[in-house]
N, CA, C and O atoms as a DFTB+ gen file, in Angstrom:
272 C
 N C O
     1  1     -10.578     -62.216      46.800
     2  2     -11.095     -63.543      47.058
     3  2     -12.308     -63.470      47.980
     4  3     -13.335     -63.962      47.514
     5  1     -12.371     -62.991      49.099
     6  2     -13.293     -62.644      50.336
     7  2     -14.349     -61.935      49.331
     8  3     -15.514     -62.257      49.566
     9  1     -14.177     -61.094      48.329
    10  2     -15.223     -60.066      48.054
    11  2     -16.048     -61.148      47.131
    12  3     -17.263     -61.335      47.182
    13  1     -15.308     -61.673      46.460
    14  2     -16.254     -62.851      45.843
    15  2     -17.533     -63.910      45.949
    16  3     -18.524     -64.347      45.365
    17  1     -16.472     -63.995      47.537
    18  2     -17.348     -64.874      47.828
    19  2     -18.024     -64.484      48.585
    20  3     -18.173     -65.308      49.487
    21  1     -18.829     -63.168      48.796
    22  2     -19.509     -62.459      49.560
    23  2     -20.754     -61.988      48.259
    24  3     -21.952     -62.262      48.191
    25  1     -20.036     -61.340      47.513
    26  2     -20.829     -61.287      46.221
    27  2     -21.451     -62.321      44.987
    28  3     -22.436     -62.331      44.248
    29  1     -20.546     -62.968      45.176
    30  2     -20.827     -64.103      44.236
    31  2     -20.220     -63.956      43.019
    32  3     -19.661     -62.877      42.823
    33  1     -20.190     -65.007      41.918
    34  2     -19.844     -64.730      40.761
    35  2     -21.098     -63.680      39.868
    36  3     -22.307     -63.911      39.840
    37  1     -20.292     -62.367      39.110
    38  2     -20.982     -61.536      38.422
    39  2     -21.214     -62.330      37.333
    40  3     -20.125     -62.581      36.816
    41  1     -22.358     -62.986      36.577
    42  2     -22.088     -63.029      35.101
    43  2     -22.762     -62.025      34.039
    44  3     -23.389     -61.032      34.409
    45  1     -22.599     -62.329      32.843
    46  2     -23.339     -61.756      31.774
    47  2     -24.450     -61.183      31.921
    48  3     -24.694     -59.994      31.717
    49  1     -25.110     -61.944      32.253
    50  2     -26.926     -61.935      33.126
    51  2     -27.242     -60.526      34.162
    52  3     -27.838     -59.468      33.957
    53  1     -26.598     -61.039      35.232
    54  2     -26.292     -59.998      35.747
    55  2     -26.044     -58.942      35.539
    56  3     -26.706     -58.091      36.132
    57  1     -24.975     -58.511      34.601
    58  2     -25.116     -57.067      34.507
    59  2     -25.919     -56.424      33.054
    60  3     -26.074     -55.252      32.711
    61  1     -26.272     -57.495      32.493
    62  2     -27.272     -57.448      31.809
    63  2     -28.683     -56.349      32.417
    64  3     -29.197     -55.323      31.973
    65  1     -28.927     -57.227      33.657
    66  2     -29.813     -57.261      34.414
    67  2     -29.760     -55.301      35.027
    68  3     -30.558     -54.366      35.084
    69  1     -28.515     -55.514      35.317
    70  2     -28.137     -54.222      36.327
    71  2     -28.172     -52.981      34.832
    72  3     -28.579     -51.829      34.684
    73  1     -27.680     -53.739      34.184
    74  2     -27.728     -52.056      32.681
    75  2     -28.810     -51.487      32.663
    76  3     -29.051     -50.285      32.773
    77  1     -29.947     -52.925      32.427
    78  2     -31.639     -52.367      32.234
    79  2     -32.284     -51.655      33.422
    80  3     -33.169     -50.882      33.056
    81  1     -32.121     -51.693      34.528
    82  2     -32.433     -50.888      35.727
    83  2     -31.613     -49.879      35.718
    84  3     -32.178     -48.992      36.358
    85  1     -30.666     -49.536      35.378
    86  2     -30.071     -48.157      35.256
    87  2     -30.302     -47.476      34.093
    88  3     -29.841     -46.334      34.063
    89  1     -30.956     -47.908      33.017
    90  2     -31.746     -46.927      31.815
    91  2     -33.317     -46.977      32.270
    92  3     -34.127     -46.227      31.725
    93  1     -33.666     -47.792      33.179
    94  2     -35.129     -47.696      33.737
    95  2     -34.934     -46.316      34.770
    96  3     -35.615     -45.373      34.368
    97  1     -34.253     -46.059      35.838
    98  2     -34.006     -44.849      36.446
    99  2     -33.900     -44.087      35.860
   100  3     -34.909     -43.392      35.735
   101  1     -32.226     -43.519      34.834
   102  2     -32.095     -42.726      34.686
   103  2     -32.038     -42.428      33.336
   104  3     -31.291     -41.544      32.917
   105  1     -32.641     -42.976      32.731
   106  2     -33.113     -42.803      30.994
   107  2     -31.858     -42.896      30.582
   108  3     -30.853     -42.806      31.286
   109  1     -31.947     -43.166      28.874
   110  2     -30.852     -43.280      28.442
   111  2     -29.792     -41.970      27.891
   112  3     -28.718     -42.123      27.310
   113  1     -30.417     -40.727      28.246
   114  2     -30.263     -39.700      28.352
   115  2     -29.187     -39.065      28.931
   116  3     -28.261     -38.419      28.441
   117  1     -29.462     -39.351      30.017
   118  2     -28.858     -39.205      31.627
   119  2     -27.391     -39.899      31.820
   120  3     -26.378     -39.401      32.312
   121  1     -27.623     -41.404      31.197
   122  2     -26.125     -42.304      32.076
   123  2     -24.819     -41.861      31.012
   124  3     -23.732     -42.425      31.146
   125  1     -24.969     -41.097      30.244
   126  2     -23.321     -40.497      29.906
   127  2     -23.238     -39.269      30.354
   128  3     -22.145     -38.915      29.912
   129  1     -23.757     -38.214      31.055
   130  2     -23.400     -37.517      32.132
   131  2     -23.266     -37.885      33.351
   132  3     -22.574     -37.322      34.199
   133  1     -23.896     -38.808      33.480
   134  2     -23.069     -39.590      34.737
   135  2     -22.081     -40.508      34.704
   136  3     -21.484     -40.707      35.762
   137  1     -21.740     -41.165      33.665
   138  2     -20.191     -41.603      33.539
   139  2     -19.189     -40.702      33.542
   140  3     -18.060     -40.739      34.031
   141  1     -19.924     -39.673      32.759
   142  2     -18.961     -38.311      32.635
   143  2     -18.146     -38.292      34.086
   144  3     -16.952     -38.347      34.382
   145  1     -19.358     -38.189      34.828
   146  2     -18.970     -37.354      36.169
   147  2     -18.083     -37.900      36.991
   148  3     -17.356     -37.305      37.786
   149  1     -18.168     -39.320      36.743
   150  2     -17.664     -40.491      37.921
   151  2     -16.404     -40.743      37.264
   152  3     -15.523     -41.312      37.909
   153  1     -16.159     -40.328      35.832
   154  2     -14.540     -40.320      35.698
   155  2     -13.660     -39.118      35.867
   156  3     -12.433     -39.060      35.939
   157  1     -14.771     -37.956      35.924
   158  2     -13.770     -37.003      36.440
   159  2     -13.472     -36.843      37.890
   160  3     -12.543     -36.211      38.392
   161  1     -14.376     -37.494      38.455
   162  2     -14.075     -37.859      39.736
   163  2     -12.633     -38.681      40.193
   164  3     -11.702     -38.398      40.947
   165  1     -12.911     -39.657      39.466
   166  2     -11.693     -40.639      39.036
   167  2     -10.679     -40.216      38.760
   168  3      -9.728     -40.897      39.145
   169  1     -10.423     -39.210      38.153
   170  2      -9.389     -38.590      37.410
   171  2      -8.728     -37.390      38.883
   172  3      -7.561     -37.248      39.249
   173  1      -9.744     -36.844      39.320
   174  2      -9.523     -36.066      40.703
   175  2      -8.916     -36.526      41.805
   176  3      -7.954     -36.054      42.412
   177  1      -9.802     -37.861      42.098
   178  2      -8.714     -38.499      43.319
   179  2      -7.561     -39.190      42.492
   180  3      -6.907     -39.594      43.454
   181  1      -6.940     -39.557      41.529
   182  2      -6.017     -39.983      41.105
   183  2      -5.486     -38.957      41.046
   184  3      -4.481     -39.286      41.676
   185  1      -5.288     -37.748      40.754
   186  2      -4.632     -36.776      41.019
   187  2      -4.095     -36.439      42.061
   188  3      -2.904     -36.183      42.241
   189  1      -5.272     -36.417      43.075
   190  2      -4.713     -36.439      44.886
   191  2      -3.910     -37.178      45.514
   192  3      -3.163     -36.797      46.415
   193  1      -4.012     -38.399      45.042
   194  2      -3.319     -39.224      45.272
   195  2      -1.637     -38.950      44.826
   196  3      -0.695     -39.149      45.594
   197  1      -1.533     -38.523      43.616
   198  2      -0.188     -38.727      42.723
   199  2       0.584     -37.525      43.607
   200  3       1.791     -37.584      43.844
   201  1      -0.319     -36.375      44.084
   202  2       0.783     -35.218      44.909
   203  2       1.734     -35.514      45.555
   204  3       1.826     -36.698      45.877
   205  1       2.592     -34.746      45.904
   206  2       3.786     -35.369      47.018
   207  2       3.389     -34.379      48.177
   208  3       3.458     -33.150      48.206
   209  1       2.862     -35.461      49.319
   210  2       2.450     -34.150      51.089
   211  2       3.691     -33.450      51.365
   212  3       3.654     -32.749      52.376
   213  1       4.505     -33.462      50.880
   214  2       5.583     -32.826      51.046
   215  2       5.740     -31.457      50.494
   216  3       5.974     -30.388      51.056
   217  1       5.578     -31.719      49.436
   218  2       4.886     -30.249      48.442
   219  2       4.008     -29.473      49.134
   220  3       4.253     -28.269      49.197
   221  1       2.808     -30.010      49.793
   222  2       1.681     -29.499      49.885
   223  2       1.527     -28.847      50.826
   224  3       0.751     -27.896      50.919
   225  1       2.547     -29.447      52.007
   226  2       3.180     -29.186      53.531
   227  2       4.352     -27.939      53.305
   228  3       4.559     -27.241      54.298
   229  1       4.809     -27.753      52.570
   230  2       5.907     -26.425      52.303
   231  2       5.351     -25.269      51.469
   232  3       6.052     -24.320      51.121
   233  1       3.785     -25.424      51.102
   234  2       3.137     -24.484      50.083
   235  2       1.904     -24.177      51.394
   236  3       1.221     -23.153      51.391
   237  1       1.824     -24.904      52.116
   238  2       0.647     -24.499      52.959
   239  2       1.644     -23.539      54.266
   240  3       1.141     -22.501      54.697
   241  1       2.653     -23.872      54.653
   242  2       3.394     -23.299      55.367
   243  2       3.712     -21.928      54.673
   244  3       3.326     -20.936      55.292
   245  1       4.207     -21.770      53.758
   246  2       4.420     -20.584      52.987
   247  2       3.241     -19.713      53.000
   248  3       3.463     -18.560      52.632
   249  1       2.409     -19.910      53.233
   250  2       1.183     -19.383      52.914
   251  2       0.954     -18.537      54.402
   252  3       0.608     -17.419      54.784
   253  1       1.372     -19.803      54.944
   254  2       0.843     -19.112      57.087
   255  2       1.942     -18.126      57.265
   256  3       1.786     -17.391      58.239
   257  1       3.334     -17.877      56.350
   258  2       4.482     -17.111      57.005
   259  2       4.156     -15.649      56.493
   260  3       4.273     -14.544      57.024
   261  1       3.505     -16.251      54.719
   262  2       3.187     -14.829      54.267
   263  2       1.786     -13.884      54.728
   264  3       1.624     -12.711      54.391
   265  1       1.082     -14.478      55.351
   266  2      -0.018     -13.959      56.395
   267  2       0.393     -13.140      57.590
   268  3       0.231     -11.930      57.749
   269  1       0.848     -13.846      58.250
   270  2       1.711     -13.134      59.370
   271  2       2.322     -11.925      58.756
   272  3       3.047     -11.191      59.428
């Protein structure tokens, strides 16, 4: 609600507006390696997220006992 009304309503226009300045930068070449990128990104922290610190905390410990 707050972000809205800070931003305003997006319409049609708008991202109309915003598509054509992002094939003016980065050609039309370019913006499906960069979607590429920003969903594997996406896909990365959703991954990080899904771990259990619990796991990660008994595999990092294991690690410091077998050093020693």
């Amino acid at each position: 609600m707050e972000l809205s009304i800070l931003l305003g309503v997006v319409g049609p226009w708008q991202v109309l507006v915003i598509l054509v300045i992002a094939v003016l930068l980065f050609g039309g070449k370019k913006i499906p390696e960069l979607m590429k990128g920003v969903g594997q990104g996406m896909k990365e922290f959703k991954n990080a997220i899904k771990e259990d610190p619990e796991t990660e905390t008994k595999t990092e410990t294991k690690k410091t006992i077998e050093k020693e």
